[in-house]
C-alpha positions in Angstrom: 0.0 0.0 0.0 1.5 3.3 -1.0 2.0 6.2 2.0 0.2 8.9 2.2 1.3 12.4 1.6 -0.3 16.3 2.0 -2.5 17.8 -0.7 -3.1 21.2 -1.5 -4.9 22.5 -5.4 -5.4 25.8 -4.8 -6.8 28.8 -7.0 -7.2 32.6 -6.6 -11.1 31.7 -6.3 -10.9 28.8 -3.7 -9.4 25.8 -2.3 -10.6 22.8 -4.1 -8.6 20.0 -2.0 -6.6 20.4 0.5 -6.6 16.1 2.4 -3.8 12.8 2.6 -3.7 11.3 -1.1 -1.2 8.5 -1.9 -1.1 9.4 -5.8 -1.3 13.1 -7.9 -0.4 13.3 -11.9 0.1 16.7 -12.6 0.2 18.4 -15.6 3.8 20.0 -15.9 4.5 22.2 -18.9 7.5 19.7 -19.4 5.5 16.6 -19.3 3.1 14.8 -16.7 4.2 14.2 -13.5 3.5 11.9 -10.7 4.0 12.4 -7.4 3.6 10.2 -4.0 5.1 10.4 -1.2 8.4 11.6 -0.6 8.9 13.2 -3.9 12.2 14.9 -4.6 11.9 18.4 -4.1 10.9 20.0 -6.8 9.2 23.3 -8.4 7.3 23.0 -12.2 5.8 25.4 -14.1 1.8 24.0 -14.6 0.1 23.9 -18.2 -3.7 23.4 -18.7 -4.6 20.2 -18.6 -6.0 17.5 -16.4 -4.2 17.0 -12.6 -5.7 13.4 -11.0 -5.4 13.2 -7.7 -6.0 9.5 -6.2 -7.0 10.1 -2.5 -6.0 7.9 0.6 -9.5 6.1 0.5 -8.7 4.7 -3.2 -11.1 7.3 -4.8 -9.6 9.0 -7.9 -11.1 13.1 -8.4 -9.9 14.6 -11.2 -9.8 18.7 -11.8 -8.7 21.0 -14.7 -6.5 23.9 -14.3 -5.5 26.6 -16.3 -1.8 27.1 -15.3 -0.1 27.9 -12.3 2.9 26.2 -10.4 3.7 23.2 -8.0 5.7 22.9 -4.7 6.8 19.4 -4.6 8.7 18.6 -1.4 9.0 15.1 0.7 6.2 15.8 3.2 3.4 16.6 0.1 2.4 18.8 -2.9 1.0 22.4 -3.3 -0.6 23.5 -6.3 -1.3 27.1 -7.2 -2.7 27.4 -10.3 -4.2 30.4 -12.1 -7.6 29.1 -12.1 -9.2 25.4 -11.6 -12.4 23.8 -11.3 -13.6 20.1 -10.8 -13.7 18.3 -14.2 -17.3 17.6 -14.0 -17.9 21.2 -13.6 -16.0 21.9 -16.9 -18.1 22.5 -20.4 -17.9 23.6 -23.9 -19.1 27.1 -22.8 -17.0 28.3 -20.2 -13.9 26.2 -22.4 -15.0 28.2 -25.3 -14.7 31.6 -23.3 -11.6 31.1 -22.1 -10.2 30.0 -25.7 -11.7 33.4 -26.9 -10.3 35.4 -24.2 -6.8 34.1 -25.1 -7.4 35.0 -29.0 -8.1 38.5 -27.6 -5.3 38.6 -25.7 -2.9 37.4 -28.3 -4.0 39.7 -31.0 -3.1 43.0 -28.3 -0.2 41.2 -28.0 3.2 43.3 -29.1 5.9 41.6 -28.0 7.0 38.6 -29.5 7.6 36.9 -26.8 4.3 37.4 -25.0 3.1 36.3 -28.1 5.1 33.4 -28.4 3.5 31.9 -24.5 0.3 32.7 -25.7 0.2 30.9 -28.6 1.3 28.3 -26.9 -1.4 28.7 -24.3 -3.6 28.6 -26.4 -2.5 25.7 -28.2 -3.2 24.2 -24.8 -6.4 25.3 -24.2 -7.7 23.8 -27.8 -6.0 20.9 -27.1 -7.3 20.2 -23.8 -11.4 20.5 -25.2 -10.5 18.2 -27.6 -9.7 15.3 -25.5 -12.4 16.5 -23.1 -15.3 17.5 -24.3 -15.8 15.8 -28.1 -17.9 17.6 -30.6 
């Protein structure tokens, strides 16, 4: 049985979990990550996509964020993303608005690097209601 290790998923709106889970895939912007209990510690950059988080019961809850970052350290895992919600709460609508937004934002966009990241966020963000909510 794997150990047990802190949780925290936080956004600028609320705390969405914050409980013992022995398992959490996260979503780094180099790759997914899993971590369990005594991790190396580590920081990562967070791109939108899908973070599962396999609580202490057995239970797996699954939420999407929107970027952010994660503390990893030996004693648990913080996540502070930009903005997250439950996946069951997530649909075409507000997906679509926040696809839109970043169009908006990348044609105000002067430098090229700013433009660069949001392209790339955006990227993301089409990406991610592809594999989540089909046509």
């Amino acid at each position: 049985m794997a150990d047990n290790f802190n949780f925290e998923l936080v956004s600028p709106e609320r705390l969405l979990i914050s409980e013992l889970v022995s398992e959490v895939v996260i979503p780094a912007t180099e790759g997914e990550m899993t971590v369990m209990a005594r991790h190396a510690p580590t920081m990562t950059t967070i791109k939108p996509g899908v973070v599962s988080v396999k609580r202490a019961s057995g239970d797996v809850v699954k939420y999407v964020v929107f970027g952010g970052f994660a503390d990893v350290t030996p004693e648990g895992c913080t996540l502070l993303a930009e903005s997250a919600v439950q996946l069951s709460e997530l649909n075409r609508e507000t997906l679509a608005k926040r696809i839109e937004a970043a169009k908006a934002e990348l044609d105000d966009a002067e430098h090229h690097e700013h433009r660069t990241k949001l392209e790339q966020f955006l990227s993301e963000l089409t990406h991610l209601g592809g594999t989540l909510i089909p046509a």
